[in-house]
N, C-alpha and C positions, 0 to 999 in steps of 0.2 A: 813238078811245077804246081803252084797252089791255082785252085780256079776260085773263080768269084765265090764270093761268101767267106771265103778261107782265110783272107785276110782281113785286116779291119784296115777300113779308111775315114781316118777321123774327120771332123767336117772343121779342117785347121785349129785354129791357135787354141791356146788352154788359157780361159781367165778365173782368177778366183779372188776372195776380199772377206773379211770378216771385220763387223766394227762392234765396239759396245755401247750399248745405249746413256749406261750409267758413265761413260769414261772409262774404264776400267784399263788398265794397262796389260796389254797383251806382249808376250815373243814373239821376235821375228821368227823364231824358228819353229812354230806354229805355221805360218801362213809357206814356206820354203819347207815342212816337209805333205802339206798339201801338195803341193803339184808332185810328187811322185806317181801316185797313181792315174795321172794326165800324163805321164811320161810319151805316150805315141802320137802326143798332139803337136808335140815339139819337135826341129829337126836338127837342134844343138846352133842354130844360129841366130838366137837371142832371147833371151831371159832377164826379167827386172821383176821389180816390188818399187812402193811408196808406202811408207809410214807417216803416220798423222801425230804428231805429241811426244817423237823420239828427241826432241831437245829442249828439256825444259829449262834448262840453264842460259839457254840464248832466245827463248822463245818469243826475246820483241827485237829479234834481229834474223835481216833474213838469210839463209843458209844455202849461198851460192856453188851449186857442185861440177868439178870441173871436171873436163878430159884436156891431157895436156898431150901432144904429140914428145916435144924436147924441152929441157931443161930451160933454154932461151926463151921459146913460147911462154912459158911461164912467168919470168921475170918481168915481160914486158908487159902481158896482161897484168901484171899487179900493179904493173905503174899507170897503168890505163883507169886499173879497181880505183888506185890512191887518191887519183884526180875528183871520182865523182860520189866516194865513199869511205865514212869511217870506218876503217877495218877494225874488229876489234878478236877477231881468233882467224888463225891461218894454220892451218895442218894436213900431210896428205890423210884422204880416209884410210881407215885400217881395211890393211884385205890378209889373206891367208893364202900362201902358195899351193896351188893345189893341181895337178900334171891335166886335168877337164880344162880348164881354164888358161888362154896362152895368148901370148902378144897384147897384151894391157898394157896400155897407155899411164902417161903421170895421171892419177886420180884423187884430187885436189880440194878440199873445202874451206870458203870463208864465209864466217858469219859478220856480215855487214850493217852498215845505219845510213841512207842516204843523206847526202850531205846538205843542210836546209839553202845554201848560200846556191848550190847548184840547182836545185830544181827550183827555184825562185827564180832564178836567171833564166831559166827555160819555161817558167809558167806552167808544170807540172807538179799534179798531185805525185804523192809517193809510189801506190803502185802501177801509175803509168812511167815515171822516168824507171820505175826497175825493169817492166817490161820493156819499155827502147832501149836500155842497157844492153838486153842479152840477145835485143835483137840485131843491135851491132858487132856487139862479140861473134853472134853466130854465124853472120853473113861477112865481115869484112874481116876478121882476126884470123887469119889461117892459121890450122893447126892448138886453134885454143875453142873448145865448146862447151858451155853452160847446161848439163841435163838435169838441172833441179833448182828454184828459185822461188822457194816457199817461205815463210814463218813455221818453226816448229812444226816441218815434217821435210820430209828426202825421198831422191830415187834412188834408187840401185840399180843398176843394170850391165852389163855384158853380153858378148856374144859367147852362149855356150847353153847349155838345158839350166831350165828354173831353177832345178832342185841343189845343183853344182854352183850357180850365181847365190844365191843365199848362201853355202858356206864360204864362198869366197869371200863374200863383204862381212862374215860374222856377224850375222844378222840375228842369232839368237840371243848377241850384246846388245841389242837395242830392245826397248818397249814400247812400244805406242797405244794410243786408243783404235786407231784403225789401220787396215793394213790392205793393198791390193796388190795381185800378181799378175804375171803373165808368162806366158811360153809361147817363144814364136813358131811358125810356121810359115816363111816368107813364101808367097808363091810369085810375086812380079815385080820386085824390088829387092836389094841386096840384102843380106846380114851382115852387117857393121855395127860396132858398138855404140855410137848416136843414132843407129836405125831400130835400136832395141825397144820396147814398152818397160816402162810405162812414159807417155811425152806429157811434159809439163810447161806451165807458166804459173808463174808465183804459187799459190798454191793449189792450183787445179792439176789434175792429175788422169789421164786415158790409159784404162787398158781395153786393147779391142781384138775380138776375135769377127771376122769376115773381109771383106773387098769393097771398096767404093769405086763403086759404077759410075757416080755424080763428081770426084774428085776436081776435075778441073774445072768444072760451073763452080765447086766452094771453095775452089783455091783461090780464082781469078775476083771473087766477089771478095773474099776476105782483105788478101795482099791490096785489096784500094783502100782499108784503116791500118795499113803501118805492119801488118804482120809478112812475114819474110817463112814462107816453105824453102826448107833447106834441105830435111835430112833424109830424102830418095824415100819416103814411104809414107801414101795415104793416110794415114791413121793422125797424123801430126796435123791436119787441116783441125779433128774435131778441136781438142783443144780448143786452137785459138775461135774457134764458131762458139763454145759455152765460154771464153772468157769476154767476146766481144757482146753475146748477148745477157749477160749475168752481169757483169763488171759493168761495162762501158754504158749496152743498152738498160741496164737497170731488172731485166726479167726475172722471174725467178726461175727457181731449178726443175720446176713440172712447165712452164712456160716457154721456159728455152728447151725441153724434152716434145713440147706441140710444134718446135719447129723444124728439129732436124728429123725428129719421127712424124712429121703431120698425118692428121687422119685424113683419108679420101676424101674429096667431095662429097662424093655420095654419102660417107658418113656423117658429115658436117650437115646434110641435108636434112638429114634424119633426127638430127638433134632435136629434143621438144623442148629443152631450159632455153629459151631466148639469149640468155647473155651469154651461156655457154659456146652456143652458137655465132654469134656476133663476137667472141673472143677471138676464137679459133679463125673464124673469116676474116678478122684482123689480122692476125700470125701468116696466116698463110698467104695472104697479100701484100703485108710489109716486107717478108725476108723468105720472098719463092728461092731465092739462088743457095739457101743456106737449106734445103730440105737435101736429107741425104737418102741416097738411093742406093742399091746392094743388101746384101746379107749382111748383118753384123749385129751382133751383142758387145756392148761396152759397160764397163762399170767406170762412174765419172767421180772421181775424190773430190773435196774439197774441206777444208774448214769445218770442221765438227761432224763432217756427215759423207753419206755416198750416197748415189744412187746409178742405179742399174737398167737399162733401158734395151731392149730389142729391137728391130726393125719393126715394120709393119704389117709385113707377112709370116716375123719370126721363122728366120728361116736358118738362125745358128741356135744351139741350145743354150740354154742358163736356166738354175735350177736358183731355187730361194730354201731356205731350212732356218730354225730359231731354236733355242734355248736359252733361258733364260733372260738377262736382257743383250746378248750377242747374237748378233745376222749375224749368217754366213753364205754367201753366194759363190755358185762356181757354176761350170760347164757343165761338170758331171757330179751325181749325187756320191761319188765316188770320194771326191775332193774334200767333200761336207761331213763326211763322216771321217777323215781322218780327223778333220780340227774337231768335230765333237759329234763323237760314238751314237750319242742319243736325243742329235738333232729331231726336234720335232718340226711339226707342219711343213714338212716338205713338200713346194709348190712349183709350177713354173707360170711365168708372168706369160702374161696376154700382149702379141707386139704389139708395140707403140706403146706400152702402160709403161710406164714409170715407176722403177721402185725406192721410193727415197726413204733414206731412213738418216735420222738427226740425235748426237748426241743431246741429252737434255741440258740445259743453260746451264755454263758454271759449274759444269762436272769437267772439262777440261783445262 
């Protein structure tokens, strides 16, 4: 029998991401053979990636990815797509048979153009009629789920280890500018392949390693603007918390990072820049129900850029490392040094600090 110390108990899920500054087009199978050495973070019930820039051929149309239960679910949901979008590519994604990976669903992509005649009729911008799209699919269409509805980028995911999910979707066929992972570790919620990381809306993107303590204060605050928790596992609130305060509230990405991380009072007290202070006591006043509480490291994709964000006591790990102009974050400095040998500045962030990094204009 091993006694304490003998075994390793990792502190859950494995997240990791590398993006390039310049644009630069990376493989997926870069970031998918990362997670090998996070292998014990994982418990084989669920593994994803999101890429940023893998379609440039459709890249002003957006790249809706499905899970289908049965051939029928299918059919119908596209008469459903027909009604409120031009379809212009429908194909299942490529996956590869592989004996780790089992009981997969139809897995299904179209690249769509919202129809102007219907969102005129409903008085929505575009990426609000996309997000009510898939929040009806995902709540009333049994048997048909949306886990990716971006411009020029995608999820991947399955139930099974990271590293086995990456060759199942052939991920080293794709290139992106940026890329994040995950490995799960459910500990209070199922493994199912909609329960997997990374959870999306249009092109936001969460991967998270820890537990939300606050979960149902930011469920029940959210679901009052339209958003609909479906898929049995915390982690799907942040999402829609950075796409409500990004998108809808207009914040930016260290702004909506002062509110689901806010700093203590006390530290807010402490502040000497006046307006820094007067910011932050704004944040923390207008959207108390959206401050999230528990252990967690997330790295938040979006549109030219990620960033990386801890709790406030930092209480999961993530590590930062660079080279030349490619971040590369993970859990473990493990992870960093597979994607590159001779990552420099190897750091870890301060909770609550925010690590945002941006590709530069016009390189993607």
């Amino acid at each position: 029998m091993k006694l304490e110390g003998e075994v390793r108990i990792p502190s859950g899920c494995a997240i990791a991401a590398v993006i390039s500054k310049e644009g630069k087009k990376m493989s997926g199978g870069m970031i998918t053979e990362a997670m090998k050495p996070m292998h014990d973070r994982s418990n084989g019930l669920g593994g994803g990636f999101a890429g940023y820039g893998i379609y440039p051929a459709y890249k002003d149309f957006y790249a809706l990815h499905f899970f289908f239960d049965e051939r029928s679910t299918r059919k119908s949901c596209e008469n459903f797509l027909r009604e409120r979008f031009e379809i212009v590519a429908s194909e299942r994604i490529p996956t590869r048979k592989i004996p780790e990976i089992t009981d997969e669903p139809i897995i299904w992509r179209y690249f769509v153009a919202p129809l102007k005649s219907m969102m005129e009729s409903m008085q929505l911008d575009e990426k609000e009629f996309v997000a009510r799209t898939v929040m009806k699919i995902n709540t009333e269409m049994q048997g048909a789920f949306v886990f990716s509805s971006g411009k020029n980028m995608g999820a991947f995911k399955a139930v099974g280890f990271p590293e086995d999910v990456g060759v199942f979707y052939k991920l080293e066929e794709y290139e992106g500018y940026s890329w994040t992972a995950h490995g799960r570790y459910p500990t209070n919620t199922p493994g199912w392949w909609g329960g997997a990381h990374p959870f999306t809306l249009l092109d936001y993107s969460i991967v998270h390693n820890g537990e939300i303590s606050s979960y149902d204060a930011n469920r029940r605050f959210i679901e009052m603007f339209g958003y609909k928790c479906t898929l049995q596992t915390d982690t799907e609130v942040i999402t829609y918390i950075m796409d409500y305060l990004i998108r809808v509230k207009g914040l930016t990405e260290a702004e909506a990072a002062s509110v689901i991380a806010a700093p203590f009072w006390s530290t807010i007290d402490g502040k000497t820049d006046l307006v820094d202070k007067q910011k932050h006591i704004y944040l923390r006043t207008m959207f108390p129900s959206l401050l999230i509480t528990g252990p967690f490291s997330i790295v938040f994709g979006f549109t030219g850029g990620i960033m990386a964000l801890n709790d406030r006591l930092k209480l999961r790990s993530m590590v930062v490392g660079e080279k030349d102009d490619k971040v590369y974050i993970a859990s473990e400095e493990a992870a960093i040094r597979t994607m590159e040998p001779n990552a420099e500045n190897i750091w870890a962030p301060a909770g609550g600090e925010p690590v945002i990094i941006k590709v530069k204009e016009g390189a993607f």
